[in-house]
FITIVO-502701 format. One record per residue: residue in one letter; x, y, z of N, C-alpha, C in turn; residue number from 1. Coordinates in steps of 0.2 Angstrom, whole numbers. Layout:
REM residues N
NODE / A / X / Y / Z / X / Y / Z / X / Y / Z / NUM
...
REM end
This chain:
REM residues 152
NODE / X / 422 / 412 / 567 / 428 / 416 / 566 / 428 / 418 / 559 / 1
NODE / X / 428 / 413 / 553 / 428 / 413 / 546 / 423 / 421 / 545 / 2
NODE / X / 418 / 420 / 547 / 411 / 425 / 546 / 413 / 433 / 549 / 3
NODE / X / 419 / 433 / 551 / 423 / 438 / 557 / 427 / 442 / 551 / 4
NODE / X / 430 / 437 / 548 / 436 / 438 / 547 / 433 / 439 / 537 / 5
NODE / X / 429 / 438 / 534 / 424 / 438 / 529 / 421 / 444 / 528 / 6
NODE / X / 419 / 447 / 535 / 416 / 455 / 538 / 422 / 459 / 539 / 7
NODE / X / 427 / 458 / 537 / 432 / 464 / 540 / 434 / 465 / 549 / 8
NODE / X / 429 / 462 / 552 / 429 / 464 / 559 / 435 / 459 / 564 / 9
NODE / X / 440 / 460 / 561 / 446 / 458 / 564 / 447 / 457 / 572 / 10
NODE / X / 445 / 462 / 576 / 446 / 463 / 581 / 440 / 456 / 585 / 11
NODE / X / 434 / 455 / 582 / 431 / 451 / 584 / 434 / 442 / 581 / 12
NODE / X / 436 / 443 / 576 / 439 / 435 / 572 / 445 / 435 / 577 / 13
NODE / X / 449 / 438 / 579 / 456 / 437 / 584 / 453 / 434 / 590 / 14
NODE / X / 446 / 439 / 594 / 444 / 436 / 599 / 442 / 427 / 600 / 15
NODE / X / 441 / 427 / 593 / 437 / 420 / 592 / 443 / 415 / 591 / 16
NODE / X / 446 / 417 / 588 / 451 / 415 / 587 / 455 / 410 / 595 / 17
NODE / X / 457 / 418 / 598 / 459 / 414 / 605 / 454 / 408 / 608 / 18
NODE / X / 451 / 409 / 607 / 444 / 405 / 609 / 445 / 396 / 608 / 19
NODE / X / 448 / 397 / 602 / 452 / 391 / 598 / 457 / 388 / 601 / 20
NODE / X / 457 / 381 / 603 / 464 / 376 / 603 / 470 / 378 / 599 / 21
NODE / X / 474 / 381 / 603 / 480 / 385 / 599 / 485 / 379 / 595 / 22
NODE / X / 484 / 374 / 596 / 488 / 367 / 592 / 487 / 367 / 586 / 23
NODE / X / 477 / 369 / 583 / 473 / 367 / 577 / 478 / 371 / 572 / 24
NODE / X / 480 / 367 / 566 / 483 / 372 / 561 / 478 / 376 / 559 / 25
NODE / X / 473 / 374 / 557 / 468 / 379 / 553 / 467 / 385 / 558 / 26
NODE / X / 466 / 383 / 563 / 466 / 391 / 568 / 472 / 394 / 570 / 27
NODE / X / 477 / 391 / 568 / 483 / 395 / 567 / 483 / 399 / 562 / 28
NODE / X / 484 / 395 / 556 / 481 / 398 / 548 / 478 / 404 / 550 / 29
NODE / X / 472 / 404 / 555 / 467 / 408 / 553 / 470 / 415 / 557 / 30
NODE / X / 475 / 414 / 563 / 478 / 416 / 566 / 482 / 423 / 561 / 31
NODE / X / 485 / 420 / 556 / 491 / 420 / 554 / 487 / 426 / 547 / 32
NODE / X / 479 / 424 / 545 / 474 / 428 / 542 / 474 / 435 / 545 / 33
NODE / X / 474 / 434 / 551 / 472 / 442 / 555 / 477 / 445 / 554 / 34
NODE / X / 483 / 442 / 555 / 491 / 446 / 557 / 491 / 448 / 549 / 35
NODE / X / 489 / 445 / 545 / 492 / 448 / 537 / 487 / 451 / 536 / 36
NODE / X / 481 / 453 / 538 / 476 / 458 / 537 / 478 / 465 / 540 / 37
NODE / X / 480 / 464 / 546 / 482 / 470 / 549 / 489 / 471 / 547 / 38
NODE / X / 493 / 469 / 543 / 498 / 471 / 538 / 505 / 471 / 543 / 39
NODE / X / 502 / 467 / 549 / 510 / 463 / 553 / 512 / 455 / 548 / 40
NODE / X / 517 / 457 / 542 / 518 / 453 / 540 / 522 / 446 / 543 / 41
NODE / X / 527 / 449 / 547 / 532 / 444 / 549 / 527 / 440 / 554 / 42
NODE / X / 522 / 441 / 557 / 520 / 439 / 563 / 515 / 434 / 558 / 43
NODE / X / 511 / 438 / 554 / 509 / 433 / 549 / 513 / 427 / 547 / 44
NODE / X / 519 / 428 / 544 / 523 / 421 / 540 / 525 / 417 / 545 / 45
NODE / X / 527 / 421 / 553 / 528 / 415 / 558 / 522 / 409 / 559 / 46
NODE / X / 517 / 411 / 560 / 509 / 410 / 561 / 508 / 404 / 555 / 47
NODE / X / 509 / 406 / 547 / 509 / 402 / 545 / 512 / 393 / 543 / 48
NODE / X / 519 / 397 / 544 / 525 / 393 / 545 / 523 / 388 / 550 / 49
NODE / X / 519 / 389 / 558 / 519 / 386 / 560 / 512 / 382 / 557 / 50
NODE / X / 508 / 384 / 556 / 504 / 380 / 553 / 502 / 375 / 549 / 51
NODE / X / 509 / 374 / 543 / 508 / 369 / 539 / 503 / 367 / 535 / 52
NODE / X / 499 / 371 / 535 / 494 / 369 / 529 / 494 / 371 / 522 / 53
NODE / X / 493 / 368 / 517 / 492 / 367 / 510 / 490 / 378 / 512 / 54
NODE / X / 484 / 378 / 512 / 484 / 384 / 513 / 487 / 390 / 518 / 55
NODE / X / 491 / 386 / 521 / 497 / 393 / 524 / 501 / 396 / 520 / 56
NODE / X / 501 / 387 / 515 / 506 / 390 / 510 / 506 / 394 / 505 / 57
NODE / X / 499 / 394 / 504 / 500 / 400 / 498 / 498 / 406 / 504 / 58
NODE / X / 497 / 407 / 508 / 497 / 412 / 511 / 506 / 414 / 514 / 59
NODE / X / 509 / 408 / 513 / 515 / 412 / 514 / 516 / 415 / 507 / 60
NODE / X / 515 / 412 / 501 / 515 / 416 / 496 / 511 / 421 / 493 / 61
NODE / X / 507 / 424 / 497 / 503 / 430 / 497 / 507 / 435 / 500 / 62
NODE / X / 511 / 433 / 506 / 517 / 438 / 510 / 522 / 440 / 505 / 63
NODE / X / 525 / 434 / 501 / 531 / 435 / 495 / 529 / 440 / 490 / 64
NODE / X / 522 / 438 / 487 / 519 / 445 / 483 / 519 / 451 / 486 / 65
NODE / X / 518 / 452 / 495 / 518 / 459 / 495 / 526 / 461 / 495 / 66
NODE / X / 529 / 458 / 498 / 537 / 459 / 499 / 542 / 458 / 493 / 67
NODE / X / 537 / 457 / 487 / 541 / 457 / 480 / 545 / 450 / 477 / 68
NODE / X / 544 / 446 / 481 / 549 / 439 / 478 / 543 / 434 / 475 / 69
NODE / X / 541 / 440 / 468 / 539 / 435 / 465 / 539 / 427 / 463 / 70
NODE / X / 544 / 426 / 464 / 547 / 417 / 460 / 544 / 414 / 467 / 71
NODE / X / 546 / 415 / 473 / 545 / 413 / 477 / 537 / 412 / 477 / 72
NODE / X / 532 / 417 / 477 / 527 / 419 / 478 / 523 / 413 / 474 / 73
NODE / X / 526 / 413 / 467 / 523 / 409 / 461 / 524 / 400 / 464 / 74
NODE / X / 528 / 401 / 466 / 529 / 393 / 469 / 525 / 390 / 474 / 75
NODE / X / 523 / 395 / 477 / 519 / 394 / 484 / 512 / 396 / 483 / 76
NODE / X / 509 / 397 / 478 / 503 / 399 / 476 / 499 / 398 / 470 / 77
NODE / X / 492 / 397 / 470 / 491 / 394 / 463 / 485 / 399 / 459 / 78
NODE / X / 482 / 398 / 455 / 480 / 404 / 451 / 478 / 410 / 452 / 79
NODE / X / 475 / 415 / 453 / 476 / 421 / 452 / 480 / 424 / 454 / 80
NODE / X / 483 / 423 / 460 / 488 / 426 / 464 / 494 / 422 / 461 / 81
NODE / X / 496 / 417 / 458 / 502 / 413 / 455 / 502 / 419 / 448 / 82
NODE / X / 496 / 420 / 445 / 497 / 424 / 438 / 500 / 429 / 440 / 83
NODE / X / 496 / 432 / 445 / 499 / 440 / 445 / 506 / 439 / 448 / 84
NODE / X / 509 / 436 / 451 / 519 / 436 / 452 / 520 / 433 / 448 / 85
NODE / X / 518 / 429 / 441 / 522 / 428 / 434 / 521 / 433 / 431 / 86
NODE / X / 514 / 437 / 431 / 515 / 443 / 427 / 522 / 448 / 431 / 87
NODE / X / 520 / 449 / 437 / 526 / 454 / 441 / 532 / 453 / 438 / 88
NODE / X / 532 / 444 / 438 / 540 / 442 / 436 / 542 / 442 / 428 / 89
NODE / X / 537 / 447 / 424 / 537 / 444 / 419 / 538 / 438 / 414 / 90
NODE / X / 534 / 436 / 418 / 533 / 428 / 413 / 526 / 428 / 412 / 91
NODE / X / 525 / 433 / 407 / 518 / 434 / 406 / 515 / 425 / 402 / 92
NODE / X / 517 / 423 / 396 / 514 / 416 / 395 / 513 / 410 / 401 / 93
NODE / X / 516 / 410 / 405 / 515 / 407 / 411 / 509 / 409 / 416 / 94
NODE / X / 509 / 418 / 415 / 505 / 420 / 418 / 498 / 418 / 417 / 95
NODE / X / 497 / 418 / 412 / 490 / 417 / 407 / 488 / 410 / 406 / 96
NODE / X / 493 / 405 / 408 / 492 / 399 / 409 / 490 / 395 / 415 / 97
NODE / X / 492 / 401 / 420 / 491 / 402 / 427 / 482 / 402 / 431 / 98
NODE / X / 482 / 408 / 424 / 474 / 410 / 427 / 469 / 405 / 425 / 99
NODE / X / 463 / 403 / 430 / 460 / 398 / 429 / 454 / 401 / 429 / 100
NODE / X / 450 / 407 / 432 / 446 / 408 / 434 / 442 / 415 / 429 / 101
NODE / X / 433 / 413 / 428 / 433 / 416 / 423 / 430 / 424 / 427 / 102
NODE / X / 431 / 425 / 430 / 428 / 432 / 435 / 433 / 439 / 431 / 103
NODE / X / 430 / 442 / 435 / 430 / 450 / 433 / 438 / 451 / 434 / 104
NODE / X / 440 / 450 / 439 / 446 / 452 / 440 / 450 / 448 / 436 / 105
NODE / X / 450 / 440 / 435 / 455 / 438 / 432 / 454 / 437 / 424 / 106
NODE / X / 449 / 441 / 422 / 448 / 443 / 415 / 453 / 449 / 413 / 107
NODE / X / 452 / 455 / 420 / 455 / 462 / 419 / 465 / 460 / 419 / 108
NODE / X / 466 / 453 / 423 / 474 / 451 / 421 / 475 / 448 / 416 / 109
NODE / X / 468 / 447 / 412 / 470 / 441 / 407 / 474 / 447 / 400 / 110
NODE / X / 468 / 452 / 402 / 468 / 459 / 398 / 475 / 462 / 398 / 111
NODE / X / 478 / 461 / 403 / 484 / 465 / 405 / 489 / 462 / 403 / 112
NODE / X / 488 / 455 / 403 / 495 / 451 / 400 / 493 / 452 / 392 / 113
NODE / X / 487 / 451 / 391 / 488 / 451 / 383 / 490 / 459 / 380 / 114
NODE / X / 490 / 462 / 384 / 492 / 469 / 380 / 500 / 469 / 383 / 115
NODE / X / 502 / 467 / 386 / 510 / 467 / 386 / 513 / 463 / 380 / 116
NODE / X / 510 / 459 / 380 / 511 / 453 / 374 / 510 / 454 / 367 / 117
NODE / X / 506 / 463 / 368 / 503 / 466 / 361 / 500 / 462 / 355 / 118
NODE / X / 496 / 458 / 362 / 490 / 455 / 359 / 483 / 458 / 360 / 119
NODE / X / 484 / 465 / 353 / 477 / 470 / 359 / 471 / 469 / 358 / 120
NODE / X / 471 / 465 / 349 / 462 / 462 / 350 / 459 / 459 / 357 / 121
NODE / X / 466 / 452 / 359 / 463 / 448 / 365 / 463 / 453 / 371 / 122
NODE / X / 468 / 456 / 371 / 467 / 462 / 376 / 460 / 466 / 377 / 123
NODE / X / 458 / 468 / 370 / 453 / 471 / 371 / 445 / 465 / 374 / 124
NODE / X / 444 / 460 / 371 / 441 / 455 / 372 / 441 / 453 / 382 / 125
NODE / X / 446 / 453 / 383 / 444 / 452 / 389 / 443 / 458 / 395 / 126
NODE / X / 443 / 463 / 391 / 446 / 469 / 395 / 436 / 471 / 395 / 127
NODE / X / 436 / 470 / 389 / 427 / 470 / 388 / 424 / 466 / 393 / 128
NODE / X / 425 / 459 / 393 / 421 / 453 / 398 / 422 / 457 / 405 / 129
NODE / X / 429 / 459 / 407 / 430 / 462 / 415 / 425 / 467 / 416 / 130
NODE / X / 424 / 472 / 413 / 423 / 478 / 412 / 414 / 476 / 411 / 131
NODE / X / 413 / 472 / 408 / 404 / 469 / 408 / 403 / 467 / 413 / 132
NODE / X / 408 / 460 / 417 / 407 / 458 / 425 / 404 / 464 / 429 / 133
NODE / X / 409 / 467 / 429 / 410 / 472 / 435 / 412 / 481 / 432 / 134
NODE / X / 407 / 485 / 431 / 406 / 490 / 428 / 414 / 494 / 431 / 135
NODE / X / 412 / 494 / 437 / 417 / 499 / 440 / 425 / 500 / 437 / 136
NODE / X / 424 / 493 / 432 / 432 / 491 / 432 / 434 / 495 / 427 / 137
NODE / X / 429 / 498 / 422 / 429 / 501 / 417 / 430 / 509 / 417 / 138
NODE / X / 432 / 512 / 424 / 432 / 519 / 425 / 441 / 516 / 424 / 139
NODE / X / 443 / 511 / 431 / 449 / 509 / 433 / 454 / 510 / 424 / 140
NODE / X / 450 / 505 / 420 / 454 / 505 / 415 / 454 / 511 / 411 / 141
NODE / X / 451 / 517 / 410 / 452 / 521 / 407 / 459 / 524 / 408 / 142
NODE / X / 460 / 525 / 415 / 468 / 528 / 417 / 474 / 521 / 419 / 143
NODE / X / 472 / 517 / 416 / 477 / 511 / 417 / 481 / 510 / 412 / 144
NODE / X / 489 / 513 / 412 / 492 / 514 / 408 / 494 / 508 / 404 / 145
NODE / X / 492 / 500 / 408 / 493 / 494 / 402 / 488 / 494 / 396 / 146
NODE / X / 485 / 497 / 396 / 479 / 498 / 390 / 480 / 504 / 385 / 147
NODE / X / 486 / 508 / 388 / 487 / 513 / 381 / 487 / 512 / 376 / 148
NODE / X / 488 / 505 / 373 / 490 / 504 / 367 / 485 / 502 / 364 / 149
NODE / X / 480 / 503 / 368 / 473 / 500 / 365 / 467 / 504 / 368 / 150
NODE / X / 471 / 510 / 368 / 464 / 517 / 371 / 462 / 517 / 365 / 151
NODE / X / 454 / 520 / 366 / 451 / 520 / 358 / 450 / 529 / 359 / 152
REM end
């Protein structure tokens, strides 16, 4: 089901899914994966909630990021997705304290909060590393208004 739902093919993870002992939290959980993939959130959070797991919970805090309640979001969630609802909620130094991972994209938040912070050296420095991971990101940040203060 994991390998279902990894390929985007939802329609086959759901099959597999029922497939599963509907008690098992993690097949709930993964239940609970479909429904917020196909962007039925509230059927998602029910799903979740009933599941209980460490990892519901930040999937319920995934639902709060889409719905806006970042603080909430930030409490149910841990790195990259905790940073980007402390950036949301403006608590950008938290934000940045948040992010643990050295990848392309949490380089390209790392960049984001330091140029809020008008810290544009750092900004630029990380804004480079994402941008050398992952070339693509480097079109993205051309028109990414967080980096105007540091367009060359």
């Amino acid at each position: 089901m994991l390998s279902s739902l990894d390929s985007g093919d939802l329609l086959m993870a759901a099959e597999k899914a029922k497939e599963l002992k509907t008690a098992d939290a993690d097949a709930i959980n993964a239940k609970g994966v479909i429904e917020l993939r196909k962007g039925n959130l509230a059927e998602a959070a029910l799903l979740f909630k009933k599941s209980g797991t460490a990892e519901a919970q930040h999937n319920l805090g995934v639902i709060d990021l889409l719905n806006g309640d970042y603080k909430a979001a930030a409490a149910k969630c841990d790195g990259y997705n905790k940073a980007l609802a402390l950036l949301l909620d403006g608590e950008y130094e938290k934000a940045d304290e948040a992010l643990t991972g050295t990848d392309a994209q949490s380089n390209y938040l790392r960049a984001v909060i330091a140029a809020r912070l008008g810290r544009d050296s750092v900004a630029r420095k990380y804004l480079n590393a994402a941008c050398e991971a992952d070339p693509a990101l480097k079109k993205r940040a051309e028109t990414d208004v967080e980096f105007a203060s540091i367009a060359n």
